[in-house]
C-alpha positions in Angstrom: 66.8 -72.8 41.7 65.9 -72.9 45.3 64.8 -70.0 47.8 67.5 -68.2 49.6 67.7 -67.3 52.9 67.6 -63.7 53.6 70.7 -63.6 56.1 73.2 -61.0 56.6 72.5 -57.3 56.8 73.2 -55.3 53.5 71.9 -57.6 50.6 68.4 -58.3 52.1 67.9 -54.6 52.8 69.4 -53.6 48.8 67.3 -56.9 47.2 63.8 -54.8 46.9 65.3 -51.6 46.3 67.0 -53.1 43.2 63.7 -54.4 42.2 62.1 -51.4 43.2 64.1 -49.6 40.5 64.0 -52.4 37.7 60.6 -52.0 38.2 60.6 -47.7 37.3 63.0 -48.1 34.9 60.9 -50.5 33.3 58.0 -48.5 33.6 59.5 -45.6 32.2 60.9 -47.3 29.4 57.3 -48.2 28.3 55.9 -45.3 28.9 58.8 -43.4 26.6 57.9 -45.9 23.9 54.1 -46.6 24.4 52.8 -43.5 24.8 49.5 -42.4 25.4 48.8 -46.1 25.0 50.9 -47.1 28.3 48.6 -49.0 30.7 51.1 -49.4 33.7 51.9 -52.8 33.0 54.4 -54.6 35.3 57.2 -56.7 34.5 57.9 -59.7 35.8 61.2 -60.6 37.6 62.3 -63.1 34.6 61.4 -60.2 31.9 63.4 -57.4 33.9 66.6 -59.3 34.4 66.2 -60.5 30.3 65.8 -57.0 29.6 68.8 -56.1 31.4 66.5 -53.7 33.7 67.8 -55.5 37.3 71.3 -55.0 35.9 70.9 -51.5 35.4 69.1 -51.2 38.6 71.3 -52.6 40.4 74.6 -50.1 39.7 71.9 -47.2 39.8 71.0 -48.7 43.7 74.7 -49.5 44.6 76.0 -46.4 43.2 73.7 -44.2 45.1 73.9 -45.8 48.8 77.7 -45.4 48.5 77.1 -41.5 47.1 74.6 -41.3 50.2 77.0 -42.9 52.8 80.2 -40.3 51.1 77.4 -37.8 51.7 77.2 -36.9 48.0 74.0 -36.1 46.1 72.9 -39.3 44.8 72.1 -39.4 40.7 68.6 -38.7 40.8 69.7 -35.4 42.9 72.4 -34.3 41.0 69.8 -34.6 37.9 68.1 -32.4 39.6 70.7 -29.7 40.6 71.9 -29.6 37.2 68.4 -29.4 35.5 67.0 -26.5 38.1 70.1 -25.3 39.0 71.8 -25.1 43.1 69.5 -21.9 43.6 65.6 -22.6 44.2 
């Protein structure tokens, strides 16, 4: 499969944010199962989308940049509201 052009305005701005997240969800999918014997090993872009990690990262990334441009809380702050509770 051949290179792509980076063109257009949305996808090449999304592309490393999806990876971004594949990559932490990856990472805390080994450290949940590893341990204290997680080294920080990163994945490689073949083992994250076999491992179904860019698929995942990818609705977490969509669903939060059209939660951001509603201006809802994305998922990661919603987590948060709910864990700590809306009052600091």
């Amino acid at each position: 499969m051949g290179k792509r052009k980076c063109t257009g305005k949305f996808w090449p701005k999304v592309r490393p944010l999806i990876w971004e997240k594949a990559q932490e969800l990856y990472q805390m999918d080994q450290a949940r199962t590893m341990g204290s014997d997680f080294k920080g090993i990163t994945a490689t872009r073949k083992e994250l989308r076999e491992g179904g990690y860019f698929h995942t990262a990818k609705l977490i990334v969509l669903r939060n940049l059209y939660r951001q441009k509603k201006g809802l809380p994305t998922v990661e702050e919603e987590e948060a509201l709910a864990r700590y509770g809306a009052n600091p």
